[in-house]
N, C-alpha and C positions, 0 to 999 in steps of 0.2 A: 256566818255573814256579818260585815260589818256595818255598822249605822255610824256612816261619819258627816262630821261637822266641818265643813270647809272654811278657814278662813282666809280673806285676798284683803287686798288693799287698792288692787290695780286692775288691770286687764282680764288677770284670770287662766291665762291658757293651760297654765296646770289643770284647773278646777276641768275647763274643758277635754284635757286631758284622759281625768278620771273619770268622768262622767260618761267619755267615749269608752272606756275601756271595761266599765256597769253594763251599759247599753250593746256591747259587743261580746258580753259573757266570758271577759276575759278575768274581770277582776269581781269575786264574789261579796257586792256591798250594794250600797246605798246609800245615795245623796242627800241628808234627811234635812240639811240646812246650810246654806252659805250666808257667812256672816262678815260684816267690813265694818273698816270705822271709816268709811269714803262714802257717803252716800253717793256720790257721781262714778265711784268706781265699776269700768266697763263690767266685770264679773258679775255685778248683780241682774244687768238683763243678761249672759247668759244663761244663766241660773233658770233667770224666769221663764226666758225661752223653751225650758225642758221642763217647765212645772216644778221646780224645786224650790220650796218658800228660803225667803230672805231675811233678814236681820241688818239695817245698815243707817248706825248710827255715829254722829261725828264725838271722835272722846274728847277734843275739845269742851265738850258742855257738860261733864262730868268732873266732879273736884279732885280725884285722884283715879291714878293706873287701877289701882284697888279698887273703886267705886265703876269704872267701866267694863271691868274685868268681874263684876260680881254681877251685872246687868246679863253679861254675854252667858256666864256661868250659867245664869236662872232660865234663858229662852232656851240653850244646848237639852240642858236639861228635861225640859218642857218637849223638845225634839225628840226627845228616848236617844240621842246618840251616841253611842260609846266610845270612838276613838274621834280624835280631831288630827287633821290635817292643815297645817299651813301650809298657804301657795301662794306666797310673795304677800306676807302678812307683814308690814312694815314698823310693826310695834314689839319691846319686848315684853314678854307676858310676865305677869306679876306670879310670884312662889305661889300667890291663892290659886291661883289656876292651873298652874302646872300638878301642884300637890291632889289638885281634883280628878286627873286623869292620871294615874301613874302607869307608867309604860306604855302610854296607848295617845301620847300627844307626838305625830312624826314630822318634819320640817324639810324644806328642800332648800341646797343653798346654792348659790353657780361659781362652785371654786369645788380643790380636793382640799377638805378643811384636814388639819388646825391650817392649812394657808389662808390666809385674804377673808376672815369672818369678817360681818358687818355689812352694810350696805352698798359700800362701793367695791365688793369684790371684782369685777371687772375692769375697771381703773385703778386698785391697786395691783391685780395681775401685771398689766401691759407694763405699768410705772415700774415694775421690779425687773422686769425681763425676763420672766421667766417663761420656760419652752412649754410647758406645759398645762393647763389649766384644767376646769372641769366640773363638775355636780357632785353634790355628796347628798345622801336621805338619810337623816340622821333622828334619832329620839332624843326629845326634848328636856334637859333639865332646868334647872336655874339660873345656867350661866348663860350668855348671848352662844347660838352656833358651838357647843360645847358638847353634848349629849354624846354618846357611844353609835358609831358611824352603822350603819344596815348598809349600804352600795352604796358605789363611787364611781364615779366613768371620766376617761380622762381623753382630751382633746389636744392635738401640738394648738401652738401660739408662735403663727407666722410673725416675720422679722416687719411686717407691713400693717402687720393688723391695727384696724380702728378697732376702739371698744361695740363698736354695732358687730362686724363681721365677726370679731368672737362668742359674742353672745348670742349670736345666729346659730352658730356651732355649738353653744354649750344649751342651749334652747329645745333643740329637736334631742338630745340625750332624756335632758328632764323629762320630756311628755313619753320615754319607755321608762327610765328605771322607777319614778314613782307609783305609778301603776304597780309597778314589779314588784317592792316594796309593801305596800299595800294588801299585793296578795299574798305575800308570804305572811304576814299580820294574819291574814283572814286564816289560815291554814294551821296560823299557830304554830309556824314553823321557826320562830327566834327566842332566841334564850340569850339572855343578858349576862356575862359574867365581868362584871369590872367592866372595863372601857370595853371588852369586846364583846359584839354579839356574833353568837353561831348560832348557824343556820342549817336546822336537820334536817336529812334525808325526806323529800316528798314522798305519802304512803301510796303505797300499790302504783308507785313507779309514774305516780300524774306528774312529775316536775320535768319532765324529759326537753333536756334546749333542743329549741327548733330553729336554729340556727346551721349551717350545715357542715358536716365534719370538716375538719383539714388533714390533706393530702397530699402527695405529692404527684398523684395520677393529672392527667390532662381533664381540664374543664371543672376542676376539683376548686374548692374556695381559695387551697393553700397557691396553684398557681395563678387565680385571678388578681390576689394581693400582691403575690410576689411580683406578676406583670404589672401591676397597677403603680408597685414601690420602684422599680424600674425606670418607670416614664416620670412617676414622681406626680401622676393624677388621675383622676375617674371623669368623663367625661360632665359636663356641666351638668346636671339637670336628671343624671341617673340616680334613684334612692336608694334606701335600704331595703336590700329583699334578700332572701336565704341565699341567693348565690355569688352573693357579696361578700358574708360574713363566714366567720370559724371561730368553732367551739373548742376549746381545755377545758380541762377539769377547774382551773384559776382562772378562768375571765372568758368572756365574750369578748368580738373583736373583729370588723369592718372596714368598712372603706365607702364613702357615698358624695353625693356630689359637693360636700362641706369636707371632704377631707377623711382621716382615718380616725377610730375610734376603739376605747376598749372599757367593757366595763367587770368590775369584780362584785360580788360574785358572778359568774353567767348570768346572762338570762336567761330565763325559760319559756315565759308564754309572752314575752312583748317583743 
């Protein structure tokens, strides 16, 4: 099990995420602290609202990255928690801190990185033109958005899109692959080699995607897509449910009422 440390800056709805996904026994952990340097940041009453203590101080009133990052160090610690989680932490973390969690500090970004790292990934998306965007959950090193990628999920970027209607779509990816991420963490099912992490085999056959196969039979996910890519949409307002999506062995991969989607590796239980 994991005892993680959540840090936001802002709203939070990762944090809400995961905490859904504890409470739903999807993801084998625990919320032992959510920590911000926004004290007005909406995340802290979610947090509270579940009973999960808080941490939320402005780094403004500390002399250096290093003096706020050694406050956050001593309370984590104080938390018993072993892995930290950032979700939409809007600071970059100082070497002291990353060096204190090795392999066990994971980040979420809203781009397929090395594209659009940094904070205005979505306004540098659009500006570049590119068809494609997306989320990546990645482990943390020293550099900004740099770490050895875990999952990635990728979304088109219509020819109309505002920055809001993307992020709509790259938003509802985030609150499954992190979760996903997380538990493969708790499972101890990643291994770091160089820039790549793989990802082994779940034991006694628990990783099974529950997503549903594809096909070519009638009422099969392969021809709801294919009918779906046909018309060119999903009706407004239809979600993601198993008879939306299809599974490979390379990627998960749907259709809901934000458009189509795909993520690598599969998923399995989000």
């Amino acid at each position: 099990m994991l005892h993680i440390a959540a840090l936001a800056s802002g709203n939070g709805t990762n944090v809400s995420a995961i905490l859904r996904a504890v409470e739903e026994g999807r993801l084998d952990a625990r919320v032992v602290m959510v920590l911000s340097n926004n004290p007005e940041a909406g995340v802290l009453e979610r947090a509270r609202a579940r009973g999960v203590p808080v941490w939320a101080h402005s780094h403004r009133k500390f002399a250096s990255r290093e003096d706020f990052d050694r406050a956050m160090l001593e309370a984590i610690s104080e938390s018993g928690a072993d892995t930290v989680a950032l979700a939409g932490y809007m600071r970059i973390l100082s070497p002291l801190f990353v060096r204190a969690f090795p392999g066990r500090v994971l980040n979420i970004h809203p781009a397929v990185l090395p594209s659009f790292p940094g904070a205005r990934a979505g306004t540098d998306a659009l500006a570049y033109g590119v068809r494609f965007s997306g989320v990546t959950v990645h482990f943390v090193d020293e550099i900004m958005d740099n770490g050895p990628v875990i999952i990635q999920a990728a979304v088109p970027v219509g020819q109309d899109d505002t920055e809001e209607a993307l992020m709509r779509r790259i938003h509802a990816l985030e609150h499954r692959v992190y979760p996903q991420a997380l538990q493969w963490l708790a499972e101890d099912r990643l291994r770091v080699e160089g820039r790549r992490v793989r990802l082994l085999p779940a034991p006694d056959g628990k990783g099974t995607i529950r997503t549903a196969s594809v096909s070519a039979g009638a009422g099969s996910a392969g021809e709801f897509l294919a009918q779906k890519g046909r018309e060119g949409r999903i009706p407004e307002g239809e979600g993601e449910s198993p008879e939306h999506a299809g599974a490979h062995a390379l990627a998960s991969f749907g259709v809901n009422g934000r458009g189509p989607w795909m993520v690598s590796p599969p998923l399995e239980e989000f």
